[in-house]
C-alpha positions as CSV (number, residue, x, y, z in Angstrom):
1,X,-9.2,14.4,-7.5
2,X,-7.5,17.4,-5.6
3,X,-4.7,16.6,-3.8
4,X,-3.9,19.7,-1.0
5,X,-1.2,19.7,1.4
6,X,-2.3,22.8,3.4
7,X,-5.7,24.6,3.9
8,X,-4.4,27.7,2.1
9,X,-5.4,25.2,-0.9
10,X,-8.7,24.8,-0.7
11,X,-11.3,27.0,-2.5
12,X,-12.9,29.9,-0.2
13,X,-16.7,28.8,0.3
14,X,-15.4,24.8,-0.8
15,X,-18.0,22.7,1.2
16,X,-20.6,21.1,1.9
17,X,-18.4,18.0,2.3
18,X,-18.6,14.5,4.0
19,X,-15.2,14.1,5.6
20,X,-13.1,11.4,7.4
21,X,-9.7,11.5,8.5
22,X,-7.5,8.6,9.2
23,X,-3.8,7.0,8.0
24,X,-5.1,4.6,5.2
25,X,-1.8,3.2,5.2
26,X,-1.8,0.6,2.0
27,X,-5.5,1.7,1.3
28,X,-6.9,-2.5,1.7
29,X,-10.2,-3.8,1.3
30,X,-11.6,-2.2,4.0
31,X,-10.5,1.6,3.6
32,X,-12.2,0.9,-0.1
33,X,-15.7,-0.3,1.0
34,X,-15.7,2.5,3.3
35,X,-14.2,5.3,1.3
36,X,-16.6,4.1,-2.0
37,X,-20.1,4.3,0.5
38,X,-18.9,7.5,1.6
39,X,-18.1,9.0,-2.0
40,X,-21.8,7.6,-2.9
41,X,-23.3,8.7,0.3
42,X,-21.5,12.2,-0.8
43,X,-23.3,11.8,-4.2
44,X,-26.8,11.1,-2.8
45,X,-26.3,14.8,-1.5
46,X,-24.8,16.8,-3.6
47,X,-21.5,17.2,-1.3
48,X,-18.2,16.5,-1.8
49,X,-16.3,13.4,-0.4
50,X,-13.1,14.5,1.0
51,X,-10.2,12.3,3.2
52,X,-7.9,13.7,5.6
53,X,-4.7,12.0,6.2
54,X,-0.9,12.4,7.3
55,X,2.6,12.4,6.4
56,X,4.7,10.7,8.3
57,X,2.6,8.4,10.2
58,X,2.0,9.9,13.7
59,X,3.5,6.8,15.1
60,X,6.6,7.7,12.7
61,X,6.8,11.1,14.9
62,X,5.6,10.0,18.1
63,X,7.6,6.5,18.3
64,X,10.0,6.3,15.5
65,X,11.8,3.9,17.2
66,X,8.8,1.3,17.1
67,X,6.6,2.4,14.1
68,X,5.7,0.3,11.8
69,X,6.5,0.1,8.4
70,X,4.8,1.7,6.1
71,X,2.7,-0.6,3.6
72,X,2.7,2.3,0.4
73,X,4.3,5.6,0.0
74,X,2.7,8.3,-0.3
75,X,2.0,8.4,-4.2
76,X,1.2,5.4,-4.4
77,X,-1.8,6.0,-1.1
78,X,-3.0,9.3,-3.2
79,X,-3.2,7.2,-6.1
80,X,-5.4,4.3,-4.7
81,X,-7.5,6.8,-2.5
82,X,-8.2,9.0,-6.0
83,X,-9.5,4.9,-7.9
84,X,-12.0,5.4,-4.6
85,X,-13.6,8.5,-5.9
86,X,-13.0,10.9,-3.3
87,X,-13.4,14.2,-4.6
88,X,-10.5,15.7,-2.2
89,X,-7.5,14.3,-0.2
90,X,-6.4,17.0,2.6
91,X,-2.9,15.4,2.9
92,X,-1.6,17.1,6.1
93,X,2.2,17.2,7.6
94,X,2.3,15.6,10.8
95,X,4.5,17.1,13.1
96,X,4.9,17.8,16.9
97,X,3.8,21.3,16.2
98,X,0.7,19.7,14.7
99,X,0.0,17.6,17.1
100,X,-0.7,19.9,19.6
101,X,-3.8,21.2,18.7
102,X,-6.9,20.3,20.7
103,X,-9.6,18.6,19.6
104,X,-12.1,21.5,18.8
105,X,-8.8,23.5,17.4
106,X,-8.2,20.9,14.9
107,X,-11.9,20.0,13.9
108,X,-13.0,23.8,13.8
109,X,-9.8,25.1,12.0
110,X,-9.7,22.0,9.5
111,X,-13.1,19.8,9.2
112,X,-15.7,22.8,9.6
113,X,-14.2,25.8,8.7
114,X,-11.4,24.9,6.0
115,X,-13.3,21.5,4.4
116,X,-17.3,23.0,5.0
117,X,-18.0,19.1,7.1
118,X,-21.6,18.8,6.8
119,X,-20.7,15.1,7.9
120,X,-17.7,13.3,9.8
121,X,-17.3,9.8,9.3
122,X,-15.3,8.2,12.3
123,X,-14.2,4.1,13.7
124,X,-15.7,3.8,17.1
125,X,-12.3,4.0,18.1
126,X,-11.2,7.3,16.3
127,X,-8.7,9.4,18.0
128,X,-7.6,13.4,17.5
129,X,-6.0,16.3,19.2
130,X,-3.1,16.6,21.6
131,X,-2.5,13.2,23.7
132,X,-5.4,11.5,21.6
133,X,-7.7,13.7,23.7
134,X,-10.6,13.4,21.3
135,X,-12.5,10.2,20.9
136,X,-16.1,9.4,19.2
137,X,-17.9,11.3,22.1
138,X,-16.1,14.6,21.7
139,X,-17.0,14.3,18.0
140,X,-20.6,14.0,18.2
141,X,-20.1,17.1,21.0
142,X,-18.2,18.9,18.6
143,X,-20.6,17.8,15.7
144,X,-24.0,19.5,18.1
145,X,-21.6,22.9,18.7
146,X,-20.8,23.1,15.1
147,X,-23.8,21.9,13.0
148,X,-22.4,18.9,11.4
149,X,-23.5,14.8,11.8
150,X,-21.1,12.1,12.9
151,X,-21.7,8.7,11.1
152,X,-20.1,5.9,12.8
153,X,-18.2,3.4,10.6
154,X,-18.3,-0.2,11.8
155,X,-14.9,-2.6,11.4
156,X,-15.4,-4.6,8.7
157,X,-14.4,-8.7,8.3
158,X,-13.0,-10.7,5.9
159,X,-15.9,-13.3,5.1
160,X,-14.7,-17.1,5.0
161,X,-13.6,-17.9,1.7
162,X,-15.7,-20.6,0.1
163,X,-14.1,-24.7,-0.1
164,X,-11.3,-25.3,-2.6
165,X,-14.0,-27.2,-5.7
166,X,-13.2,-27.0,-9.1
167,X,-14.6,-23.4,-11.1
168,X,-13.1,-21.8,-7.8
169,X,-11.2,-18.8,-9.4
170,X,-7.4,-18.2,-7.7
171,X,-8.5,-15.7,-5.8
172,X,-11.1,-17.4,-4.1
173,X,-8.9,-20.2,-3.6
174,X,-6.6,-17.5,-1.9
175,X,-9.3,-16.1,0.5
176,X,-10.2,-19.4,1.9
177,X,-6.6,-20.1,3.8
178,X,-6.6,-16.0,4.8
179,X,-9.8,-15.4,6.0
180,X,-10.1,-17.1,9.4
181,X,-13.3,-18.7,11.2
182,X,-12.9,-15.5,13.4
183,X,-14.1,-13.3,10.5
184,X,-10.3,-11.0,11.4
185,X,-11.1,-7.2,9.8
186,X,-9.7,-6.2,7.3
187,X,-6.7,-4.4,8.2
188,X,-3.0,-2.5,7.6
189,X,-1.7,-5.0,10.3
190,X,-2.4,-7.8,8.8
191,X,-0.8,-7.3,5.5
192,X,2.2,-6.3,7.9
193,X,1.9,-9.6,9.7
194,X,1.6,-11.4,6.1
195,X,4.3,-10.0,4.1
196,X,6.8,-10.2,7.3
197,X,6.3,-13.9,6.5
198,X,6.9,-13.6,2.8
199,X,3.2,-14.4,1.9
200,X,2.7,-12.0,-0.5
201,X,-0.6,-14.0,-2.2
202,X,-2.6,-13.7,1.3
203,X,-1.7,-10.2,1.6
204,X,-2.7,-9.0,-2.2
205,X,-6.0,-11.3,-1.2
206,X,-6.4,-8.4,1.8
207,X,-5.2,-5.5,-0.4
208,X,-7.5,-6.2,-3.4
209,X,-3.9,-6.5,-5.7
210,X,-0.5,-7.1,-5.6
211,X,1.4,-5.4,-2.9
212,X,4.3,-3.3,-4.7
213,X,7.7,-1.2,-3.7
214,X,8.7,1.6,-5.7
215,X,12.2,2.7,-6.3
216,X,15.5,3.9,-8.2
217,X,17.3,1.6,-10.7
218,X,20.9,2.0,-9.2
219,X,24.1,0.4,-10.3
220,X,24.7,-3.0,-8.8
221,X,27.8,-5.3,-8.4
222,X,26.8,-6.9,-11.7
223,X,26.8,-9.9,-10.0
224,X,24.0,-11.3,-11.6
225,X,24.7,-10.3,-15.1
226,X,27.9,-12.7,-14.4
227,X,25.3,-15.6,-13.6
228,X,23.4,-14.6,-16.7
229,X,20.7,-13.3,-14.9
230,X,21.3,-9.5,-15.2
231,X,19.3,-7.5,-12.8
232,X,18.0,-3.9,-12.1
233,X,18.6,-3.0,-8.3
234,X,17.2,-0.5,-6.3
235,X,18.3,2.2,-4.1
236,X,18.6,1.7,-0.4
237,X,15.3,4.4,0.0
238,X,12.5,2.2,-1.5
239,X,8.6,3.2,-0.8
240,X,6.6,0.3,0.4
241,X,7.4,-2.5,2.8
242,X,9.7,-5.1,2.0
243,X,8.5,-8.8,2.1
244,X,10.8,-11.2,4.3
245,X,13.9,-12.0,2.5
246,X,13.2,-14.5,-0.7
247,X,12.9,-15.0,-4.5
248,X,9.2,-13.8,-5.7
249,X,7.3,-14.0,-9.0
250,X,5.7,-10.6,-9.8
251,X,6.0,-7.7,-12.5
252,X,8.5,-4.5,-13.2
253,X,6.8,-1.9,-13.7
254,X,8.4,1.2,-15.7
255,X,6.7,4.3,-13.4
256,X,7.4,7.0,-16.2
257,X,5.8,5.1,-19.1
258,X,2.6,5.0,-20.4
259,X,0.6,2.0,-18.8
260,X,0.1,0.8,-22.6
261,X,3.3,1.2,-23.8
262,X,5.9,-1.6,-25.1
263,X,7.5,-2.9,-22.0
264,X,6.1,-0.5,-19.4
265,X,5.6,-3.5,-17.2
266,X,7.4,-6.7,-17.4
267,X,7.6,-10.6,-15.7
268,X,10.0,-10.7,-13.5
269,X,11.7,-12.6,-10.7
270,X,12.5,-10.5,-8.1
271,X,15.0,-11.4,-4.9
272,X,14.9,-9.3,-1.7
273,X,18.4,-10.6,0.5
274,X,21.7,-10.5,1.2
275,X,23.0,-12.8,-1.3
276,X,24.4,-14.8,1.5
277,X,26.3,-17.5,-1.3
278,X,28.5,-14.5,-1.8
279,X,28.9,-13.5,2.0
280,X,26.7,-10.4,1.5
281,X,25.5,-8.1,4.6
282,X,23.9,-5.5,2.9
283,X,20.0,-6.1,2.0
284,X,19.2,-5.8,-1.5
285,X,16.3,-5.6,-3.9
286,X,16.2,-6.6,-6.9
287,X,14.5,-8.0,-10.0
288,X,15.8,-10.4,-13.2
289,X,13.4,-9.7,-15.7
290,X,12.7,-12.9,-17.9
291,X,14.4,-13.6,-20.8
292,X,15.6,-10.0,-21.2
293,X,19.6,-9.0,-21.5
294,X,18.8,-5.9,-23.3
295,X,17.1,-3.3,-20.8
296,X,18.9,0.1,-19.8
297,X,16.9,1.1,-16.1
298,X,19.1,2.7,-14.8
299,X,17.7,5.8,-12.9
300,X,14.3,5.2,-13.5
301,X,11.9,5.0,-11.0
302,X,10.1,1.7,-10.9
303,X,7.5,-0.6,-8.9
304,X,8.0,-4.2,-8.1
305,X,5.0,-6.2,-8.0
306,X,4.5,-9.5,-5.6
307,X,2.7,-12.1,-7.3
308,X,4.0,-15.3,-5.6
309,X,6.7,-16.7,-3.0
310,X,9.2,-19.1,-4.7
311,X,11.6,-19.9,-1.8
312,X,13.3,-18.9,1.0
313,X,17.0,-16.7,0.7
314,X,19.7,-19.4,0.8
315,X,23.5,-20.1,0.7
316,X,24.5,-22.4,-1.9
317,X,27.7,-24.5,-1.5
318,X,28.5,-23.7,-5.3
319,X,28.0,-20.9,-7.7
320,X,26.8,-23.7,-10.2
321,X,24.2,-24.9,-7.8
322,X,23.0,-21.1,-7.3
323,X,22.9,-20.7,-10.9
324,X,21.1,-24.1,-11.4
325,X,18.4,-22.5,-8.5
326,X,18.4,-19.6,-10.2
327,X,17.1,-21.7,-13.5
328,X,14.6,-23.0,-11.7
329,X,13.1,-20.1,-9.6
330,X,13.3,-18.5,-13.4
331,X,11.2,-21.3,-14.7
332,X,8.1,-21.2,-12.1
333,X,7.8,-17.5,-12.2
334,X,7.3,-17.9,-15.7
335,X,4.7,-20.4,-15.2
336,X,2.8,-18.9,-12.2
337,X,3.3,-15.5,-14.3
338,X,1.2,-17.1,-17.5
339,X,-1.5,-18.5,-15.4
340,X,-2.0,-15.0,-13.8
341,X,-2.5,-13.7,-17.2
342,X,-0.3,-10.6,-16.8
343,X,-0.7,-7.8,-14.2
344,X,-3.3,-5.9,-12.9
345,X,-3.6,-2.3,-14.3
346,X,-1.6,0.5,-12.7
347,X,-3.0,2.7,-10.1
């Protein structure tokens, strides 16, 4: 897949091309069953199937003070769009400079002339150009003054997840307590909403996988190695959102490995807190990986993988009750860990 930042990058002549645009933050279920019929649709015609997103988030520049967090950085969003097929990601800077464009400006400059769009595919709710000026009317205007279709993209709904019977894989099982009677879309918010409550199982079950933060192994207080639970901790700057505070089953994965090598991605429990036992402020994130004492991480970039909640942050009364916790959270990761049957492959 190419990967351009600016139009200077694309090919003179590149085109015909089907083309959407939109934020894809955490690239879910539903970005994936609409970015796959659009690659095949792309196929069927011998065009090429290109996406056209941002960095930051317009709401990051427009309303930084109330954006959202962001579910994936922006590796990891080029990495699950490219699993999609796309032949093409525009990635575009979002600025205030950007923003300004009008409508025709930025679909002439960019969709027509720059990307060749023989095809837009828009949400009945798509918006573009300075003030959000452009909606799915001005597109199909703009698609009869420039010679290109407009295919309208429906919202799509998680379907209700069948009854908890025996033969019912985990997954299933999973998708029967998201998915609600009201058939909810598919959609960024929702994994927001989900892992703000530490449910990381309901949000994979929206994602299609494990959600995962990516960071720098930094130095620590060594606190845990003290406990006997020695711990790589990342930098305050981590990609990804955060799960509410907690202990979590899930996987380290080493970024700069090889997918197949020895110990490129390991079981681990991993705590996101403030390690209130020890009067902590700051909020920390950090992983024990099981039954290891011998790993040197420091500096590498890494992902952590959710699999599972396994309680709540809490303040222990003793250091010998946190460690006997700390035994047991160790204990159930393993377990829920071995039933997964190891983690899914890397993106």
């Amino acid at each position: 897949m190419h990967r351009w930042t600016e139009l200077a990058q694309v090919p003179p002549g590149f085109g015909p091309s089907v083309v959407t645009l939109g934020n894809f933050d955490g690239v879910h279920r539903g970005h994936r069953s609409v970015l796959t019929r659009m690659v095949a649709d792309a196929r069927a015609i011998g065009a090429q199937a290109v996406a056209v997103t941002f960095s930051p988030h317009p709401a990051q520049v427009h309303h930084p003070e109330t954006a959202a967090p962001l579910l994936t950085g922006v590796e990891d969003r080029l990495s699950l769009l490219e699993r999609t097929g796309l032949d093409a990601v525009l990635l575009l800077e979002y600025t205030l400079d950007f923003a300004r464009q009008s409508p025709e400006e930025f679909v002439s400059r960019y969709l027509v002339r720059g990307l060749g769009a023989r095809t837009v595919v828009v949400g009945r709710d798509v918006r573009f150009g300075w003030g959000n000026a452009g909606d799915l009317a001005t597109m199909n205007k703009l698609g009869e003054q420039y010679g290109f279709t407009v295919e309208v993209i429906e919202d799509l709904a998680s379907q209700p997840g069948p009854d908890a019977r025996p033969g019912r894989t985990p997954q299933e099982q999973r998708l029967r307590h998201v998915a609600d009677p009201s058939h909810r879309r598919w959609s960024s918010t929702w994994v927001r909403e989900l892992l703000a409550e530490g449910r990381v199982a309901e949000a994979a079950t929206v994602l299609g996988r494990p959600h995962r933060v990516r960071g720098v192994v930094v130095h620590g207080d060594a606190r845990g190695r003290e406990l006997g639970f020695p711990t790589a901790n990342l930098a305050t700057e981590v990609a990804g959102m955060l799960p509410a505070d907690g202990v979590y089953a899930g996987w380290l994965r080493r970024l700069a490995l090889p997918t197949d090598a020895q110990d490129a991605v390991l079981p681990a429990a991993i705590s996101i807190g403030t390690n209130p036992t020890f009067d902590g402020v700051a909020r920390r994130v950090e992983a024990y990986v099981l039954d290891r004492t011998d790993l040197d991480l420091y500096d590498e970039e890494v992902a952590f993988e959710f699999l599972a909640h396994l309680r709540p942050t809490l303040r222990f009364d003793s250091v010998d009750d946190l460690i006997a916790t700390m035994h047991g959270d160790v204990d159930r990761a393993r377990g829920l860990l071995a039933d997964a049957g190891g983690a899914p492959a890397d993106w």
